[in-house]
C-alpha positions as CSV (number, residue, x, y, z in Angstrom):
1,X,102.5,-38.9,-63.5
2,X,105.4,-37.7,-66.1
3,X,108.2,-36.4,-63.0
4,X,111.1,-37.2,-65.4
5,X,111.7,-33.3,-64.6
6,X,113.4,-34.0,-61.3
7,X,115.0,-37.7,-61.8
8,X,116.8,-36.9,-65.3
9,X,119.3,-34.6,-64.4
10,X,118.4,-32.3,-67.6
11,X,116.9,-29.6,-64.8
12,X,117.1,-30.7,-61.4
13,X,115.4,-29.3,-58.9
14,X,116.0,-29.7,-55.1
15,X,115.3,-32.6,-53.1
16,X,111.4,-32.2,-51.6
17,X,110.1,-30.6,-54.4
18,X,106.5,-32.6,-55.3
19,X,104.2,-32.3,-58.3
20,X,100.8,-31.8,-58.5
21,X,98.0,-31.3,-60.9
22,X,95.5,-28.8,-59.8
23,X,92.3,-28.4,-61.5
24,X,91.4,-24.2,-62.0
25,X,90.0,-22.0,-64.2
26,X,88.9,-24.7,-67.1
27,X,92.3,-26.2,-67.1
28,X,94.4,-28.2,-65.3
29,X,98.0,-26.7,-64.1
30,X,101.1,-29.1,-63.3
31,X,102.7,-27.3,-60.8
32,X,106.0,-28.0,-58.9
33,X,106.1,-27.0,-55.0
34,X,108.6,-27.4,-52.6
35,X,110.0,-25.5,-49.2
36,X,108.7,-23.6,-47.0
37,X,108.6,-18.9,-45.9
38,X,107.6,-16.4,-48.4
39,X,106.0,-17.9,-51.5
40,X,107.7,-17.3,-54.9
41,X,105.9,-18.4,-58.3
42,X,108.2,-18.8,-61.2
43,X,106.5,-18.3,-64.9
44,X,108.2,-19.8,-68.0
45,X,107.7,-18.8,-71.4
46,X,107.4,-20.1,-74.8
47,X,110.3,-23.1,-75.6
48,X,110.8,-24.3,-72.1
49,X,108.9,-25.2,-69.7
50,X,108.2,-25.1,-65.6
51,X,111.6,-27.2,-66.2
52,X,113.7,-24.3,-66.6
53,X,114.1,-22.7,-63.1
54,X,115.5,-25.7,-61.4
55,X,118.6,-24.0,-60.5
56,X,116.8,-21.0,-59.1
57,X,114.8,-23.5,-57.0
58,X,117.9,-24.8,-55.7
59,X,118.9,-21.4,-54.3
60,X,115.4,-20.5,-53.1
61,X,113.6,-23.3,-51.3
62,X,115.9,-23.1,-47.9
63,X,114.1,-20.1,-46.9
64,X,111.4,-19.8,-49.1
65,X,108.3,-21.4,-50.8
66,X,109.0,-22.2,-54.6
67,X,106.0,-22.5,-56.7
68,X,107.1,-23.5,-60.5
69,X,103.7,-24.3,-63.0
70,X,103.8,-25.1,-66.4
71,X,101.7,-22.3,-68.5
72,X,97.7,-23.5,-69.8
73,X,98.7,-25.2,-72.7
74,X,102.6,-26.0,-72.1
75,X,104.7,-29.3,-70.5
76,X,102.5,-31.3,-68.6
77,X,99.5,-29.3,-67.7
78,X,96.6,-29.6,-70.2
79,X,96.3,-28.0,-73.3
80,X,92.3,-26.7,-73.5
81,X,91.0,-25.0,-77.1
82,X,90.9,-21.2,-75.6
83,X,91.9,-19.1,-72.9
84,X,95.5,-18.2,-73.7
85,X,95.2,-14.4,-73.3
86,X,97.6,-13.5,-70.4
87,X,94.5,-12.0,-68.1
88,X,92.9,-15.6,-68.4
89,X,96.5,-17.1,-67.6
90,X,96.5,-14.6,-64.7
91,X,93.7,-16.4,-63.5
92,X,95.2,-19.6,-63.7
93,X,98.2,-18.7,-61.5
94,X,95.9,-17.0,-59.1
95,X,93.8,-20.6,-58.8
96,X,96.8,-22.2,-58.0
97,X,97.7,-19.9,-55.3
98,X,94.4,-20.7,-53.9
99,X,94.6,-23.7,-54.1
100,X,97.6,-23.8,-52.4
101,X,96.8,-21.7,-49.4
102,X,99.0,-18.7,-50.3
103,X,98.0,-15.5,-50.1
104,X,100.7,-13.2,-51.6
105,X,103.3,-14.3,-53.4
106,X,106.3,-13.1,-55.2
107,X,106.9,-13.7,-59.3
108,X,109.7,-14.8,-61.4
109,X,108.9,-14.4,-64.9
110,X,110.2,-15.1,-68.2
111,X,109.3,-14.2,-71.6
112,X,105.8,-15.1,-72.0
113,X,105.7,-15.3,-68.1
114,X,106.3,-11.7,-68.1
115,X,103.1,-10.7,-69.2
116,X,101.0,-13.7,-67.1
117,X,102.8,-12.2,-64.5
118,X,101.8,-8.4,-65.3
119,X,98.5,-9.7,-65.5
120,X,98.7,-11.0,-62.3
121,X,100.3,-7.9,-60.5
122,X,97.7,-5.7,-62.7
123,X,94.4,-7.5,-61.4
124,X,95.5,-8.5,-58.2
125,X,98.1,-6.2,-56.9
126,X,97.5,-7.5,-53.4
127,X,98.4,-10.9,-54.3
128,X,102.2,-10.1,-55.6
129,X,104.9,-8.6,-53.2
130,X,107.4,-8.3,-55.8
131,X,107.8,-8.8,-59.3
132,X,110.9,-10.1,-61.2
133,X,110.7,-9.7,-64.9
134,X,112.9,-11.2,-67.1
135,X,113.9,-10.2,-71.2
136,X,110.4,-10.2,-72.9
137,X,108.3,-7.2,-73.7
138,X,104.4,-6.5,-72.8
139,X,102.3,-6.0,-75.4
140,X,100.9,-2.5,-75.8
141,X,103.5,-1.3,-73.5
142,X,106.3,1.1,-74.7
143,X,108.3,0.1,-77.8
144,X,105.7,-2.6,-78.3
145,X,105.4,-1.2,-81.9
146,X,109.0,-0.9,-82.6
147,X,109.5,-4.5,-80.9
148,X,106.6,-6.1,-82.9
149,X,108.0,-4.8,-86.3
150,X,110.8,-6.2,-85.8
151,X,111.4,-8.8,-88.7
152,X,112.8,-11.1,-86.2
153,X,109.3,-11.5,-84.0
154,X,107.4,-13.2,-87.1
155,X,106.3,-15.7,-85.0
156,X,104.1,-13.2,-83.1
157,X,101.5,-13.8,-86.0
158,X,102.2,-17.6,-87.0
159,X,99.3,-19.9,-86.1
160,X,96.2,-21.7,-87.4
161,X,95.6,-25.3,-88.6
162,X,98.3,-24.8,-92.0
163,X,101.1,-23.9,-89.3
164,X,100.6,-26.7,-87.3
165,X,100.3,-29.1,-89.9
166,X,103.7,-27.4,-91.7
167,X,105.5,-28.0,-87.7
168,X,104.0,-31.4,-86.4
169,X,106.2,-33.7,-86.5
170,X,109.0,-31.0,-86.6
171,X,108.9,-29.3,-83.4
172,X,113.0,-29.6,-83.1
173,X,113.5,-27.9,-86.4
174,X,111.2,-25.4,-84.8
175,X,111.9,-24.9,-81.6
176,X,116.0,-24.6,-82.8
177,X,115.3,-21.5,-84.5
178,X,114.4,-19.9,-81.2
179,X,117.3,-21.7,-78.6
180,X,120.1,-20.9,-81.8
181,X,118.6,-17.2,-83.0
182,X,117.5,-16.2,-79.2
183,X,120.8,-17.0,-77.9
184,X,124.3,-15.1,-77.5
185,X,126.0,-18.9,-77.9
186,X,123.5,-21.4,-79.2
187,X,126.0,-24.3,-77.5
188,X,124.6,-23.1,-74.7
189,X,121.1,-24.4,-75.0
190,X,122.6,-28.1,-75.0
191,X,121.3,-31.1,-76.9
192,X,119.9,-32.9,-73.9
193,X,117.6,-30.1,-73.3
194,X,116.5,-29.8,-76.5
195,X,115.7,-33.3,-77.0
196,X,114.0,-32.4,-72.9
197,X,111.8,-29.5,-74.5
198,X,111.5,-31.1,-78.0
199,X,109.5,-34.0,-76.3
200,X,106.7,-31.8,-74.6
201,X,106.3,-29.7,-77.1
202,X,106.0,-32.7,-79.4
203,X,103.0,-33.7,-77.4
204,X,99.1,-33.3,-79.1
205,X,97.7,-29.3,-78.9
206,X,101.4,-28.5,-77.5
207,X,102.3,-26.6,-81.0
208,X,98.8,-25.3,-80.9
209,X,99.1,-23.7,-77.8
210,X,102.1,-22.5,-78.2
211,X,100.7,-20.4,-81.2
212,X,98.0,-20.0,-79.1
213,X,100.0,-17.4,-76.8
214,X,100.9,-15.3,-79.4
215,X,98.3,-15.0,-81.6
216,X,96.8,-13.9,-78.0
217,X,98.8,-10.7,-77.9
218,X,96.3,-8.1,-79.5
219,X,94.1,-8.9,-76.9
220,X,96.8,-8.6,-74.4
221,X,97.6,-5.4,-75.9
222,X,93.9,-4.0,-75.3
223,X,94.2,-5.7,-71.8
224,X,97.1,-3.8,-70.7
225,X,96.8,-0.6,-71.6
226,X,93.5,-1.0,-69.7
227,X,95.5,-2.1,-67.0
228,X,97.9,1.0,-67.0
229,X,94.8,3.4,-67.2
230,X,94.2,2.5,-63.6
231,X,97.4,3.6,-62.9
232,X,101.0,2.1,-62.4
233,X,102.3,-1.0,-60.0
234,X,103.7,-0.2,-56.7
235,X,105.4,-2.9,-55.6
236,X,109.1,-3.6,-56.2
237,X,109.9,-4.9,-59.3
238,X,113.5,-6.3,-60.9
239,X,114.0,-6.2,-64.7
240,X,116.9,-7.7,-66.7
241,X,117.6,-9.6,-69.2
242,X,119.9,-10.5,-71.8
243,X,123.0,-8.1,-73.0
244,X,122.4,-9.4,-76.6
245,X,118.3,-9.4,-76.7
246,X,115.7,-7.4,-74.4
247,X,118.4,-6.2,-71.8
248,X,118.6,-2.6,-72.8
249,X,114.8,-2.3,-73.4
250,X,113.6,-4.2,-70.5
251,X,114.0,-1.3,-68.2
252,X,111.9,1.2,-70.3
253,X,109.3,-1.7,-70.8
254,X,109.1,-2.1,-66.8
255,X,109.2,1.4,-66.2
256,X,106.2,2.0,-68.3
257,X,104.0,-0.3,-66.1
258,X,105.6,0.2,-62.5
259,X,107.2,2.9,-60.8
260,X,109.6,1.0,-58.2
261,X,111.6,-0.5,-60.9
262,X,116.0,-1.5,-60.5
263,X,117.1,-3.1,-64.0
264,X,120.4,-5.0,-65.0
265,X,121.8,-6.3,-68.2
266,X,123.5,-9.7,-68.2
267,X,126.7,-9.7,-70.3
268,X,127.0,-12.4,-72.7
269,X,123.8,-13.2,-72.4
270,X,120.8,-14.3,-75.2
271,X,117.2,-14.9,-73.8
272,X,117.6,-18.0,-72.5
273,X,118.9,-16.7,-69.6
274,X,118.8,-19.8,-66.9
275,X,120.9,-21.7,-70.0
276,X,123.4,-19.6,-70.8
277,X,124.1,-17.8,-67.4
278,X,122.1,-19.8,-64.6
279,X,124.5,-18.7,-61.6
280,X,124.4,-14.5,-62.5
281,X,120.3,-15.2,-62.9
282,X,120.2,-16.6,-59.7
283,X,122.1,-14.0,-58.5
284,X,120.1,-11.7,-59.2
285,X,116.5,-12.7,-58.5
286,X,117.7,-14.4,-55.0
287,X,119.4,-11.3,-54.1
288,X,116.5,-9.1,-54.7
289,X,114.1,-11.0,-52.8
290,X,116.0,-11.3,-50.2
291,X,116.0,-7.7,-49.8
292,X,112.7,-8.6,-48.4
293,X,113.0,-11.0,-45.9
C-alpha cells in the first residue's frame, strides 16, 4: 500500500498513525488512525485529500483518537461509478466507525467534508459529539442560492465524459485554478503539494469523482432540507473559515442547521485553510474540543 502520506514530509502526520483499507458501503475507504481517548474524524474536501490534516493530527493524537479517511472516490480509497451524494458518503464514514469500534465521534470537516459531515450529524445525531465545520456551504441551506450563482462556483455544474476528457491529462492546470483563486496568497499552497495532490487526482476515475461530488449537490439539496424539517442539530458545533472566502457566511450557513453554534473568521486567510494558516486552524478545532474533555 501507497503510505507516501506519512514518509514524504509533504503532510506529516504523527508517529503511530497506521493505514488501513476498510471495505463499507460498496466502497472501499483508506483511512488513517492513530492515538488513543475521544475519537475525532477529519473530512477533506475536493483538491486535497485525507493528507491535509496532518498538522491537526499532530496536535490531537496525545489525548485523543484521530480518524483521517479519504472521501468515496478521492486519494487512495476507491473510486466506484455512484454513490457520491453526501447521505451515501454519510454512510461510508459511519461504516468506518463501525468498523473501527467507535461509537461517537467528533468531526472536523472541510469543504466538501462539511456536508458528509452534516449528513452524518443529520442521520445519526447520536454518533457525533461535536461538529467542526470549516469554509464550505450546504447545499439547500441559507444563501445556498446566492452562493451557487455565484459566477465563481461554475464548477458546481462541470462533469460528464466531455469534461473529463477536456481535464485528463491536465489535472494541475485544473486543480491550480482552485489552490491560486481559493486562496488569500496562492504561494501558500506550495509546489510540493501540488505536485502531492496533482498525483492522486491524476489517478483513473479520480477526475470523475471529483465531478462526481458536485454534480451530487441537487440531491444534497433535496436531502438536507429534509434533514432540517426534522428539526435542528443539538450538539456543539464550531464554524470558521477563511477571512477572504466562506468566513463571514459560514456562521449563518451553520446557524441555519444547528442551534449551538460559536463561529470565527481567520484573517488572511483563503479556503485552504490547513495551507495558509495551519497553526490558527489547529488552534481552533483543538481548543474547542478540548472544551470537552
Amino acid at each position: 500500500m501507497n503510505e507516501d502520506w506519512r514518509q514524504d514530509g509533504i503532510h506529516p502526520f504523527p508517529a503511530g498513525m497506521q493505514s488501513h483499507q476498510i471495505d463499507t458501503n460498496g466502497a472501499k475507504i483508506h483511512v488513517r488512525v492513530g492515538g488513543h481517548g475521544p475519537a475525532v474524524v477529519m473530512l477533506h474536501g475536493f483538491g486535497t485529500t485525507g493528507d491535509m490534516w496532518g498538522h491537526l493530527a499532530s496536535a490531537l493524537i496525545k489525548d485523543h483518537m484521530v480518524v483521517a479517511p479519504d472521501l468515496r472516490g478521492l486519494g487512495l480509497s476507491s473510486k466506484p461509478d455512484d454513490g457520491y451524494d453526501k447521505k451515501n458518503q454519510a454512510a461510508d464514514v459511519v461504516g468506518v466507525l463501525d468498523a473501527l469500534g467507535v461509537r461517537t465521534a467528533a468531526l472536523a470537516t472541510h469543504d466538501i467534508g462539511i456536508m458528509v459531515g452534516y449528513a452524518v450529524a443529520a442521520t445519526h445525531p447520536e454518533r457525533v459529539s461535536r461538529w467542526v465545520g470549516i469554509d464550505a456551504p450546504l447545499p439547500g441551506i441559507g444563501p445556498w442560492d446566492q452562493i451557487k450563482q455565484d459566477p465563481a462556483m461554475w464548477h458546481f455544474g462541470f462533469g460528464g465524459l466531455d469534461m473529463e476528457r477536456l481535464v485528463a491529462g491536465r489535472e494541475r492546470i485544473y486543480l491550480d485554478r482552485f489552490w491560486n483563486e481559493l486562496s488569500s496568497d496562492p504561494k501558500r499552497f506550495d509546489e510540493a503539494k501540488r505536485q502531492h495532490y496533482s498525483a492522486l487526482y491524476a489517478q483513473p476515475g479520480a477526475m470523475r469523482a471529483s465531478f462526481a461530488q458536485f454534480l451530487a449537490f441537487s440531491q444534497d439539496a433535496a436531502d438536507n432540507e429534509a434533514f432540517l424539517k426534522q428539526g435542528k442539530l443539538q450538539m456543539p458545533v464550531l464554524a470558521f473559515g477563511g477571512e477572504a472566502t466562506f468566513g463571514p457566511l459560514i456562521g449563518t450557513v451553520m446557524r441555519s442547521v444547528a442551534d449551538n453554534v460559536e463561529d470565527a473568521i481567520i484573517p488572511d486567510c483563503g479556503h485552504w485553510i490547513t495551507e495558509e494558516q495551519p497553526q490558527a486552524t489547529t488552534n481552533l478545532v483543538v481548543n474547542f474540543l478540548r472544551q470537552a474533555v
